[in-house]
C-alpha positions as CSV (number, residue, x, y, z in Angstrom):
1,X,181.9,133.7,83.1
2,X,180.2,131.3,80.7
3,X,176.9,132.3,79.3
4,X,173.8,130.5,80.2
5,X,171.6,129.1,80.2
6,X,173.1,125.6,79.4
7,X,172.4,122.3,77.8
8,X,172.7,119.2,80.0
9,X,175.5,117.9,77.9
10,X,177.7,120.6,78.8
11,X,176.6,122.3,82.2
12,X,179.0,122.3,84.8
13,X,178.3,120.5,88.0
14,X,174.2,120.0,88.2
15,X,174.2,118.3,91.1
16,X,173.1,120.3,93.9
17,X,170.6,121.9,91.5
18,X,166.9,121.3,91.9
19,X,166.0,118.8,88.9
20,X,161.8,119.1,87.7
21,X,162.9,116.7,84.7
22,X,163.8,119.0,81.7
23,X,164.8,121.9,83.2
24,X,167.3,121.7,86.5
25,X,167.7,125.3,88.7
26,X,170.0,126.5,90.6
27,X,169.9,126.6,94.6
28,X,170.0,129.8,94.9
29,X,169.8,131.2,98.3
30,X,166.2,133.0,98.8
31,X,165.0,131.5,95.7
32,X,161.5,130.6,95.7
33,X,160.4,127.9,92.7
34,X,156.1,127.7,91.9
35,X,155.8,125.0,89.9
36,X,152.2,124.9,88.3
37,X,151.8,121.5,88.0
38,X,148.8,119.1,86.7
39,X,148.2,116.7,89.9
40,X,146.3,113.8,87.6
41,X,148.6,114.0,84.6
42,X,151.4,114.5,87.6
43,X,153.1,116.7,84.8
44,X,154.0,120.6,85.0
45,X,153.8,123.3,81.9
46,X,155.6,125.9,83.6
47,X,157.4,127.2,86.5
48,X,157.9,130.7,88.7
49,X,161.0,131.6,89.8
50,X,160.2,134.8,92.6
51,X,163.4,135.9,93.9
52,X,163.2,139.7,96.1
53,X,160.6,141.5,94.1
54,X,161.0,140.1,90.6
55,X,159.1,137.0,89.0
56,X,160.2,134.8,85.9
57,X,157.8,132.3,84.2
58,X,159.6,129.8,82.3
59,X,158.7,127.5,79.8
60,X,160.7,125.5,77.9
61,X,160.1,123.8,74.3
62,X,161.7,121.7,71.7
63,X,163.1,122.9,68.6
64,X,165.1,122.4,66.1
65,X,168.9,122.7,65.3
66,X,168.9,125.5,63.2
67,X,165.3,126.6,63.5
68,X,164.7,130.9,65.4
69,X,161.5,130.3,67.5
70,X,161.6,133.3,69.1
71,X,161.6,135.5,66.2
72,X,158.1,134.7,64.9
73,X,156.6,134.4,68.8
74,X,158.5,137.8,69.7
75,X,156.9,139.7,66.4
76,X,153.7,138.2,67.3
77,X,153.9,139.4,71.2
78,X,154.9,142.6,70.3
79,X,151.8,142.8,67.6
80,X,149.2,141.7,70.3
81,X,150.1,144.3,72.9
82,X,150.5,147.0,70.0
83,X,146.7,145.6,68.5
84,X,145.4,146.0,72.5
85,X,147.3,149.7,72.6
86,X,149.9,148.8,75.0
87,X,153.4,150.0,73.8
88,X,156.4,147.8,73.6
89,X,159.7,147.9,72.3
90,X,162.3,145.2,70.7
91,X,165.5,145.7,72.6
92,X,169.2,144.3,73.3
93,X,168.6,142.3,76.7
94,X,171.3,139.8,78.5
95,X,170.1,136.7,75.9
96,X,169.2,138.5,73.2
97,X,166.5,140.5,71.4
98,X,163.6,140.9,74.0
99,X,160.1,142.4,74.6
100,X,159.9,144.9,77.1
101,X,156.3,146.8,77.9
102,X,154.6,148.1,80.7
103,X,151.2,146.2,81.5
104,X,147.8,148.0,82.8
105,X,146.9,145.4,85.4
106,X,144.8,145.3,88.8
107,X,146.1,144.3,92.2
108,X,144.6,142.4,94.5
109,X,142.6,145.3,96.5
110,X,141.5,146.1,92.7
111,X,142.9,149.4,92.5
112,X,144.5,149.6,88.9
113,X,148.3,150.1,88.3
114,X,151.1,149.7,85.6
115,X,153.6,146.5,85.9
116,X,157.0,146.4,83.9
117,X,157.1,142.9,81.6
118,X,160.0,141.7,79.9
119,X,159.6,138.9,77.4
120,X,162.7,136.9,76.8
121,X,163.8,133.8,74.7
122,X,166.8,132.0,74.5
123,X,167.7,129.5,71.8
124,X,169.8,126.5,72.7
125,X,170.4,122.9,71.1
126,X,167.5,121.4,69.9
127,X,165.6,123.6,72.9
128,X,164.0,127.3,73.8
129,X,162.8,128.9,76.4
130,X,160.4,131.6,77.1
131,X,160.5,133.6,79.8
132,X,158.4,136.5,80.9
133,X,159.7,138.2,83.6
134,X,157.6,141.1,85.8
135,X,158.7,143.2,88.8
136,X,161.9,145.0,89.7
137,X,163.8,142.5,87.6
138,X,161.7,144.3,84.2
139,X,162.8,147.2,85.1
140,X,165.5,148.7,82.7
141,X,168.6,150.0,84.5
142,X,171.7,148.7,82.8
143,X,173.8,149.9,85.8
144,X,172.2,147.8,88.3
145,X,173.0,144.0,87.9
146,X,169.3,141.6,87.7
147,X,169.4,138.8,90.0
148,X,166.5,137.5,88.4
149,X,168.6,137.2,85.0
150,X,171.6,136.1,87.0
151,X,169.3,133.1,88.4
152,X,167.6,132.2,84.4
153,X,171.4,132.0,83.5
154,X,172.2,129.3,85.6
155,X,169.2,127.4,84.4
156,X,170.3,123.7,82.7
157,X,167.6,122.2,80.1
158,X,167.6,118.6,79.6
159,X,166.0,118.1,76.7
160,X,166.1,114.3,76.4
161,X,167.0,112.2,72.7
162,X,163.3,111.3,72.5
163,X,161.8,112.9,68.9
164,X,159.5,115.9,69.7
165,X,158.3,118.4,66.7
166,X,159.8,122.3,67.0
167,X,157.5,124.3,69.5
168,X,156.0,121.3,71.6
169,X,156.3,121.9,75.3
170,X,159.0,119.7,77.5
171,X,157.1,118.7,80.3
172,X,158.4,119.7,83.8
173,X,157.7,116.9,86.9
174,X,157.7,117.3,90.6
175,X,160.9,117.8,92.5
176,X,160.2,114.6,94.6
177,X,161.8,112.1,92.5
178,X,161.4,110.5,88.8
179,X,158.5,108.3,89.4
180,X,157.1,109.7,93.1
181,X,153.4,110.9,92.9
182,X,152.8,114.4,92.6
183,X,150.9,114.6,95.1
184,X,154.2,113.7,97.9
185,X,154.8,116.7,100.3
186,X,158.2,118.2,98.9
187,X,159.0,119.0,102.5
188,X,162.1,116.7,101.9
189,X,163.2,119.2,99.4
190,X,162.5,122.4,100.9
191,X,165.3,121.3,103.3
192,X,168.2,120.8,100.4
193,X,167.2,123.4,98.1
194,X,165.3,126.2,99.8
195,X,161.9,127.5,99.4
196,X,160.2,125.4,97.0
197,X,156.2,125.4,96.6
198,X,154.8,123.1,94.3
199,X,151.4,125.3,93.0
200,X,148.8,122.1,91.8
């Protein structure tokens, strides 16, 4: 099988995916897409992909042709969690060299616990993407296939021919359509792709 994620030049058939403008996912079934979206600017910075009991944020950014983002942002995240005591190591993942850690954090009844975090980026043409993923899917266990990493791989970026300098964010839009408000119910979507919930 072809390794993704893939360029919008040379992804195979896209179009059954669920298309947010620069990146397009896959309809995966019991995929669940949080898209956290600015309702004025009708724009979106990121997006959540929960699938079972694993989360993956995703951003995605230009960059240039022969330019490693990744390697300065995943030497500075590993020297922020190190500066707040939290140990992380720099591992082999599916895509690459990644961050993995486990987090202190505090659930909603505010009883505190530990949280496995992977940080991920993936280089392609003239894009990157940053994913942090949290749940079962951070969990190491190299004999248990992720279906969270089995989604992110079916991921296409469009990054567009429009000039943008290395590391600035590729806006994401509402499902809807290319020009609908952001504000439209995407109850018309939910029935072709799935579960998707637009978080505003």
């Amino acid at each position: 099988m072809t390794q993704g994620p893939f360029d919008s030049s040379s992804a195979p058939d896209t179009s059954d995916m669920l298309d947010l403008g620069s990146l397009l996912l896959p309809n995966v079934p019991g995929l669940e897409v949080h898209l956290d979206l600015d309702v004025r600017a009708g724009i979106g910075k990121s997006v959540s992909l929960h699938i079972d009991m694993s989360i993956a944020e995703v951003q995605v950014f230009a960059a240039a042709t022969n330019e490693d983002l990744w390697g300065e942002m995943r030497n500075a995240i590993a020297a922020g969690l190190r500066e707040q005591d939290v140990d992380c190591q720099i591992v082999e993942g599916r895509f690459g060299t990644e961050v993995r850690t486990v987090m202190p954090t505090v659930d909603l009844d505010g009883n505190a616990h530990v949280q496995p975090v992977r940080f991920v980026g993936i280089r392609g043409s003239r894009w990157f993407l940053r994913v942090v993923i949290s749940g079962d899917g951070a969990i190491a266990n190299t004999q248990v296939p992720c279906e969270i990493d089995d989604v992110i791989a079916q991921i296409v970026v469009h990054r567009g021919s429009e000039p943008q300098a290395p590391g600035e964010r590729l806006w994401l839009r509402s499902p809807n359509s290319n020009s609908a408000p952001a504000t439209e119910d995407p109850a018309q979507d939910q029935a072709k792709y799935g579960h998707v919930h637009i978080s505003l």
